[in-house]
N, C-alpha and C positions, 0 to 999 in steps of 0.2 A: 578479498575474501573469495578463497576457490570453493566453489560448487561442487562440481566435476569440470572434466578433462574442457569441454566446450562453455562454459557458462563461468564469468566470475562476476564480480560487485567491485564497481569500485569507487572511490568517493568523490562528489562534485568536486568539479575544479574553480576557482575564481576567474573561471576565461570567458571570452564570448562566446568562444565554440559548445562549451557547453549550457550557455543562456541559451544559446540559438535551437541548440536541440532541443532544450527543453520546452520552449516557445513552440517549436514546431508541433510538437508530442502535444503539448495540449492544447494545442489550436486541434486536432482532428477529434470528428464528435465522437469518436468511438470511444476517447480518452473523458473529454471534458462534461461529457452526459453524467458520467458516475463518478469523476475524480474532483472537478472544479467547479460542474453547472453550468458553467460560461467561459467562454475565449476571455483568457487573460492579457494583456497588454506585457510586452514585450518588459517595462520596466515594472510590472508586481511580478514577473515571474524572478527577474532579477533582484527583487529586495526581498522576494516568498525565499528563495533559494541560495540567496550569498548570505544571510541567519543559519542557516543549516550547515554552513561547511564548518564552521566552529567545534572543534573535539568540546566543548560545553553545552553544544545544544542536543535537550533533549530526545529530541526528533533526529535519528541517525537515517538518514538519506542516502542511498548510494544508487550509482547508473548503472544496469544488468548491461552486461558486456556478454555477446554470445559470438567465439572467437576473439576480432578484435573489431568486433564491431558494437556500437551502442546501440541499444534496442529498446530501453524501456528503463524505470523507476521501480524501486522497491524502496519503502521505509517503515522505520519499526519503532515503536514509544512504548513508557508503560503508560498505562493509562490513569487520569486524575481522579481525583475519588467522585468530580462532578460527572465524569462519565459512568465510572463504574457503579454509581447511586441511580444514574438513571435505566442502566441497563438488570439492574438489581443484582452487580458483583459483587456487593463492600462484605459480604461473607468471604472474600479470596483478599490474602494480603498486596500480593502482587499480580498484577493483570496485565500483559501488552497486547498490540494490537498489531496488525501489518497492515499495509497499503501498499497495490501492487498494479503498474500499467504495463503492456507491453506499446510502445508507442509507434511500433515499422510495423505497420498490417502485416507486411510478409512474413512475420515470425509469428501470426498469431495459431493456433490451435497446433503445435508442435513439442507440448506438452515442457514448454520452458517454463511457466507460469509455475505449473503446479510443482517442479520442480525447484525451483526457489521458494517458496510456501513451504512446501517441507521440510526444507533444511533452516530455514530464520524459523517456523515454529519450533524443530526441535531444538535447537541453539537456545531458545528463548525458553522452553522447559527446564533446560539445566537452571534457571535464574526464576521462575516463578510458578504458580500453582497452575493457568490456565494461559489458554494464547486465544484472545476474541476476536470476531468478525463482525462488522454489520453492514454488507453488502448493501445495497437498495434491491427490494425483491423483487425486481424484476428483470435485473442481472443475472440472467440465467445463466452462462456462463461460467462468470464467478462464483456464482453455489454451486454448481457440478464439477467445478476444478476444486473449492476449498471440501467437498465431501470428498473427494479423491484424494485427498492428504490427509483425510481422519477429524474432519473439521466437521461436528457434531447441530441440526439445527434445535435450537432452544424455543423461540416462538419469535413473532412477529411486533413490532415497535412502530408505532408513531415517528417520524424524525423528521427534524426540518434541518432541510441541506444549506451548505455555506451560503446559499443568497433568501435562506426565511421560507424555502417552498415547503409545503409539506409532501414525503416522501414515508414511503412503508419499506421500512429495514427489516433485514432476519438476522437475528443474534445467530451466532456459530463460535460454537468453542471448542477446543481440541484441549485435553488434560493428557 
């Protein structure tokens, strides 16, 4: 998937090379604070991510290529009605979400982020009513790059993160 001239998407591979990346990427805390909570082991990252190369699985996952280099994750789902219940979407018939890391520090704040967000939420409009976020708010970062692609904040949620902690989300939704 072309972005622009510098930036494309492109889909996990079944190789080590790309375990390896991915291990790496979320081994740094700047990743694993807000994407995983914890350093994953080299084989959950590999049984989390070789489920996803499947054209059947829900959760489309692809590696940000900026040039021909790999730099980070981006993936996109619609969301389940137990999310969308809890976030109080189930008024919208269809809802996705994205998830977005740059995982090479050196590519970070060079506006590649907000630029892939913009083009998976409008893609994701042609196909449903809303595109939602729920950052952890204290991700400041990530709410000043999803406000800069039209990504609207709603209010603040209770959340416990993939390992039970509890954490304060801000919904964001772009229509």
């Amino acid at each position: 998937m072309k972005i622009n001239d510098n930036i494309y998407l492109r889909n996990i591979e079944d190789k080590e090379i790309d375990y390896k990346m991915l291990y790496k990427w979320c081994s740094n805390p700047k990743v694993y604070k807000y994407f995983e909570q914890r350093i994953l082991s080299y084989e959950e990252i590999m049984d989390k991510y070789k489920k996803r190369i499947s054209s059947d699985c829900l959760i489309k996952t692809k590696i940000i290529m900026y040039k021909t280099i790999p730099i980070g994750l981006v993936q996109y789902y619609e969301m389940n009605y137990e999310d969308k219940s809890y976030f109080d979407l189930n008024k919208y018939d269809k809802v996705f979400s994205i998830d977005i890391f740059i995982g090479e520090d050196t590519y970070h704040n060079l506006g590649i982020g907000s630029t892939i967000i913009n083009y998976i939420s409008d893609y994701l409009l042609n196909d449903c009513e809303i595109v939602a976020l729920a950052p952890e708010s204290d991700n400041v970062n990530a709410i000043k790059c999803y406000q800069k692609c039209g990504f609207k904040i709603v209010k603040k949620y209770d959340y416990l993160d993939s390992l039970g902690n509890k954490t304060i989300n801000t919904l964001m939704i772009k229509q």
